[in-house]
C-alpha positions as CSV (number, residue, x, y, z in Angstrom):
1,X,-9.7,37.0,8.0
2,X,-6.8,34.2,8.6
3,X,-8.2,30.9,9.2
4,X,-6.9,29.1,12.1
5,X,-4.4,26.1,10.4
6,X,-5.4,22.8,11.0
7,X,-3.9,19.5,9.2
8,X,-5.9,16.5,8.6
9,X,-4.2,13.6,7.4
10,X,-6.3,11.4,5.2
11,X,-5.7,7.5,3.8
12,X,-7.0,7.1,0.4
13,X,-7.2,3.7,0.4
14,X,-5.8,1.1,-1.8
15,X,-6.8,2.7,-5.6
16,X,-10.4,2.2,-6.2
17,X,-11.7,6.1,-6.0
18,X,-14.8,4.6,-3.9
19,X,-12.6,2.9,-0.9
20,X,-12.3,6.2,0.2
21,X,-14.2,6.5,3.8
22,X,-17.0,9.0,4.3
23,X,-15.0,10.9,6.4
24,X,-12.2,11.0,3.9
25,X,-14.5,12.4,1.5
26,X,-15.9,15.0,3.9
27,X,-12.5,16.4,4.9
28,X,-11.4,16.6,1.0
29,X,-14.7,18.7,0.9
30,X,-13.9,21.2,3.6
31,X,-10.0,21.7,2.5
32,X,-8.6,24.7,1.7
33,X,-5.7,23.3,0.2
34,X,-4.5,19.5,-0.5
35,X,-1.2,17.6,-0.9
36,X,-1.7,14.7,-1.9
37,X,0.3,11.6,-3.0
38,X,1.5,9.5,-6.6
39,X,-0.3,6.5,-6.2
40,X,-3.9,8.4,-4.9
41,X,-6.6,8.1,-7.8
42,X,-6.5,12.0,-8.6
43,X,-10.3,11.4,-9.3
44,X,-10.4,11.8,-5.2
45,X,-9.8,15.2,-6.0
46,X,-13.2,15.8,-7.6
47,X,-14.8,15.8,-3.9
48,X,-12.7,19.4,-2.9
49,X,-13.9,22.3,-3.9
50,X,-12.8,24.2,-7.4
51,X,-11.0,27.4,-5.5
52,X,-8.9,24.7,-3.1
53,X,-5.2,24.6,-4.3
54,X,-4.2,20.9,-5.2
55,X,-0.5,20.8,-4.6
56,X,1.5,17.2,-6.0
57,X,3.9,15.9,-3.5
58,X,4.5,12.5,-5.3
59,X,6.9,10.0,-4.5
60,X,7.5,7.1,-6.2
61,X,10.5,4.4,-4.9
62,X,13.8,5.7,-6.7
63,X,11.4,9.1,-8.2
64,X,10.7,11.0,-5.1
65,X,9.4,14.4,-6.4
66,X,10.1,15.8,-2.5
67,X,12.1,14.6,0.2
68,X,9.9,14.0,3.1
69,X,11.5,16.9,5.3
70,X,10.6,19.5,2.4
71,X,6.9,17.6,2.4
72,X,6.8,18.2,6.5
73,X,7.8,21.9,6.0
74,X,5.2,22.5,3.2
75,X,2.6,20.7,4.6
76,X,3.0,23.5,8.0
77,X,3.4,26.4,5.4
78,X,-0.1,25.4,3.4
79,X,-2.0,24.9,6.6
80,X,-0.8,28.8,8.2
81,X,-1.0,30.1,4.6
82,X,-4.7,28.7,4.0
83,X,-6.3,27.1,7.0
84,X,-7.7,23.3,6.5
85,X,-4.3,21.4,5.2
86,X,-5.5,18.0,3.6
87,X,-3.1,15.4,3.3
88,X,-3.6,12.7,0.9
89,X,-1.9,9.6,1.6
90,X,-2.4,6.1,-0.1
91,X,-3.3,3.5,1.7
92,X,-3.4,3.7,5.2
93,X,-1.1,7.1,6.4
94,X,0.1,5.0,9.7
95,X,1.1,1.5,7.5
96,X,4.2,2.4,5.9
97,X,2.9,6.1,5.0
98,X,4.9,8.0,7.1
99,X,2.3,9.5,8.8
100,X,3.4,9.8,12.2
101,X,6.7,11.7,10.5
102,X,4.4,14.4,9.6
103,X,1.8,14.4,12.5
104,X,4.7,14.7,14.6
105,X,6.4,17.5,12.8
106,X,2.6,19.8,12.6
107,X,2.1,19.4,16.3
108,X,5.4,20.3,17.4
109,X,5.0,23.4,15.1
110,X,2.0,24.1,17.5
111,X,-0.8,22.5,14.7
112,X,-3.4,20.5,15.6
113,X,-3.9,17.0,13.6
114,X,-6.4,14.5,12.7
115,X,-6.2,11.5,11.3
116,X,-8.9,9.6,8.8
117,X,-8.0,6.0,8.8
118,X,-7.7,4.6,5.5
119,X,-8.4,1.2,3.9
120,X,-4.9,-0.6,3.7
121,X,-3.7,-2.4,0.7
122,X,-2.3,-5.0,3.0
123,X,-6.0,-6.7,3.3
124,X,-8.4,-4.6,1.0
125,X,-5.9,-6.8,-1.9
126,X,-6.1,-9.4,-0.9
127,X,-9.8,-9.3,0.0
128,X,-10.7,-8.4,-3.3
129,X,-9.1,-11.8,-4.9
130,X,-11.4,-13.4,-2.4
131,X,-7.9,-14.6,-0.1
132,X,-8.6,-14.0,3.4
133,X,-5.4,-12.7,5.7
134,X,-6.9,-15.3,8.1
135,X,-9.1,-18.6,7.9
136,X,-9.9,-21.0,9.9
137,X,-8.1,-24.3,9.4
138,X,-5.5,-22.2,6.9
139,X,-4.0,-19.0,8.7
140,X,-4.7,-18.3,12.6
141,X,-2.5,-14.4,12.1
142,X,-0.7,-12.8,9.5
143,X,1.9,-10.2,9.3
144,X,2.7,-7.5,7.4
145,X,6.1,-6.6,6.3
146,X,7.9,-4.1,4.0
147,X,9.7,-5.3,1.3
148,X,12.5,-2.6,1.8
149,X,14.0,-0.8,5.1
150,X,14.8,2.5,5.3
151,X,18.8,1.8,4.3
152,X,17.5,-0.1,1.3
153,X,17.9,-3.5,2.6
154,X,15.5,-6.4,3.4
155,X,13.8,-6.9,6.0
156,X,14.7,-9.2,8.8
157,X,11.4,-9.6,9.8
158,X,10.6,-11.6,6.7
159,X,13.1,-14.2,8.0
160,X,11.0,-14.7,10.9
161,X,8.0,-14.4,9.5
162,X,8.6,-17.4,6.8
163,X,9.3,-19.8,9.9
164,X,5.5,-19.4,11.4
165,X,2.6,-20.9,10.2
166,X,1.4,-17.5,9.1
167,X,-0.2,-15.5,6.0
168,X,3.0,-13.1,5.3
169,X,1.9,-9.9,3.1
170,X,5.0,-7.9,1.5
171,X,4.4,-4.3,0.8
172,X,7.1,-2.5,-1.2
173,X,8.5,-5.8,-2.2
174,X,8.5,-6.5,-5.6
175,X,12.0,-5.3,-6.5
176,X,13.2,-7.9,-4.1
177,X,11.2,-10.9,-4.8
178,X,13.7,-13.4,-5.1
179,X,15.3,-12.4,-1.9
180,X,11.8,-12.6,0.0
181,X,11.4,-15.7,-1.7
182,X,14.7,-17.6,-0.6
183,X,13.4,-16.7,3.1
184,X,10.6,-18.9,2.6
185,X,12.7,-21.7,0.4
186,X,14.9,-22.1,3.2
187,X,12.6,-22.9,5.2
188,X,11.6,-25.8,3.5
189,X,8.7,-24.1,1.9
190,X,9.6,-24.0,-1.7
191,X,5.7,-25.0,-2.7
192,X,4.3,-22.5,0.0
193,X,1.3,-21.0,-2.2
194,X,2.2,-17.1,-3.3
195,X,0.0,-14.3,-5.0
196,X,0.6,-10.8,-6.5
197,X,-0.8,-8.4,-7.1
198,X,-0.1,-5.4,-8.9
199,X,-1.7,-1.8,-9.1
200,X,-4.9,-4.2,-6.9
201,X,-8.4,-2.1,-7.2
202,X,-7.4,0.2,-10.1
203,X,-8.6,-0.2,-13.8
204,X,-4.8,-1.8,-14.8
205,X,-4.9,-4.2,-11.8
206,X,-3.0,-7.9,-12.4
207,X,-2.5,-10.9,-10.3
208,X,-0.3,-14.1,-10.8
209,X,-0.6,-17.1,-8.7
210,X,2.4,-19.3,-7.9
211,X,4.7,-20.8,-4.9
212,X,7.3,-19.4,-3.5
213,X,9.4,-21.1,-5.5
214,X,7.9,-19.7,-9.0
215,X,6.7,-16.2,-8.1
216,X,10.0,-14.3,-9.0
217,X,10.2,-15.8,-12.4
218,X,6.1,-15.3,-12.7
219,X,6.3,-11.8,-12.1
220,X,9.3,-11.2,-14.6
221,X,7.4,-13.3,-17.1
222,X,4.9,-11.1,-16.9
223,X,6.1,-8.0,-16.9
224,X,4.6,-7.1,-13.8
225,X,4.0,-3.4,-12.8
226,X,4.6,-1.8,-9.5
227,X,3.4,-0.7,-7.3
228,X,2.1,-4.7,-6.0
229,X,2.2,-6.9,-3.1
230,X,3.7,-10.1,-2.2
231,X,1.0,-12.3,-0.6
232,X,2.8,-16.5,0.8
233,X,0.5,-18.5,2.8
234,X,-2.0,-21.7,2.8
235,X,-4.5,-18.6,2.8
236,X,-3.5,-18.2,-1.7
237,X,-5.4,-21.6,-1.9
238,X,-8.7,-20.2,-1.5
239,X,-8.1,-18.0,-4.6
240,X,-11.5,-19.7,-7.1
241,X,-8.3,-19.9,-9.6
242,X,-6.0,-21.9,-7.5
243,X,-7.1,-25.1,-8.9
244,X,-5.8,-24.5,-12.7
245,X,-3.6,-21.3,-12.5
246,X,-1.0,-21.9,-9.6
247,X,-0.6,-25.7,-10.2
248,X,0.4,-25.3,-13.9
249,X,2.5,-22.4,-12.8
250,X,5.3,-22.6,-15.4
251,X,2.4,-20.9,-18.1
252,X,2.3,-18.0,-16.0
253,X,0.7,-15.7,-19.2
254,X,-2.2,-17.6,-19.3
255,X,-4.1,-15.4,-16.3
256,X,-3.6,-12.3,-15.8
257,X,-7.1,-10.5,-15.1
């Protein structure tokens, strides 16, 4: 008998296989087929069960394996063709995942959605080199701002953003991290203190400490991989290596771990 289709859309988290929520895991367990993303740890997919088809729907900035209108049509097809449709998302679905793209297109096919909240990269990075978003006496907000629009072009937001007194976090960024960091030079903040972090919670994760100033010629010096985020703010001082890493910043090989 035909199972009724039903899509659940479910963030991943930022890497680490075990910042995947409970309820994440409990959905991947009752799938009857998942889609799932690139930059998901495909360990994830240990928690489905053997018969469920896995089906790769990758996409990768300048690499997309699937538009995201032929990832909206298969996602539909899977759930009426198996039942339970589990989408795999990095991250958070709703922060920069598209995720609304795709609720939107299942329910006006008539499929019901729900979503499983996933731990963003935007603060789980951070958080895990010990820099909080906010702190008192450092950051009283922080915003969160893609690197690159839709038409491929920066963001204007990160204009406004470098003139507050704010923790600014870049997703998507790294490609244009001289650009992001002129925004901030402009403003008079040439020695703001700046952070990435590349591939944060997995096994190959790096970070380099800097200013705005430094951080494009730190990441190029060492070779850093994407994906990675751009963290600017007072907040980077609270980093244990602040003290000796970002203030002799033109060794930028020294730390890497």
């Amino acid at each position: 008998m035909n199972k009724e289709p039903k899509i659940t859309l479910v963030g991943a988290g930022p890497g680490d296989p075990e910042l995947l929520t409970l309820k994440g895991a409990r959905a991947l367990r009752t799938a009857d087929v998942i889609l799932y993303d690139a930059l998901i740890d495909t360990r994830l997919l240990n928690h489905a069960r053997p018969e469920a088809p896995r089906i790769f729907v990758g996409k990768r900035a300048g690499a997309h394996r699937m538009s995201q209108e032929e990832i909206n049509t298969l996602l539909v097809k899977s759930a009426k063709a198996h039942g339970h449709a589990v989408r795999l998302k990095g991250g958070d679905a709703f922060v920069f995942g598209r995720g609304k793209e795709e609720t939107a297109y299942a329910q006006e096919q008539g499929i019901p959605v729900e979503i499983v909240p996933g731990i963003s990269s935007c603060i789980a990075l951070p958080e895990l080199q010990q820099v909080p978003p906010t702190s008192r006496g450092y950051s009283e907000s922080f915003w969160v701002i893609t690197g690159t629009t839709r038409s491929g072009g920066l963001s204007g937001d990160i204009a406004l953003a470098a003139q507050s007194t704010a923790t600014v976090i870049v997703l998507m960024g790294m490609r244009k991290a001289t650009a992001i960091a002129q925004e901030f030079i402009k403003q008079g903040k040439a020695d703001l203190p700046a952070m990435v972090i590349s591939k944060g919670s997995t096994a190959d994760e790096r970070r380099v400490l800097g200013t705005a100033a430094t951080l494009p010629a730190l990441i190029e010096a060492a070779a850093l991989p994407r994906p990675g985020i751009l963290v600017f703010g007072e907040v980077v001082r609270l980093h244990p290596n602040w003290n000796y890493q970002a203030i002799a910043a033109e060794q930028p090989l020294k730390e890497r771990a």
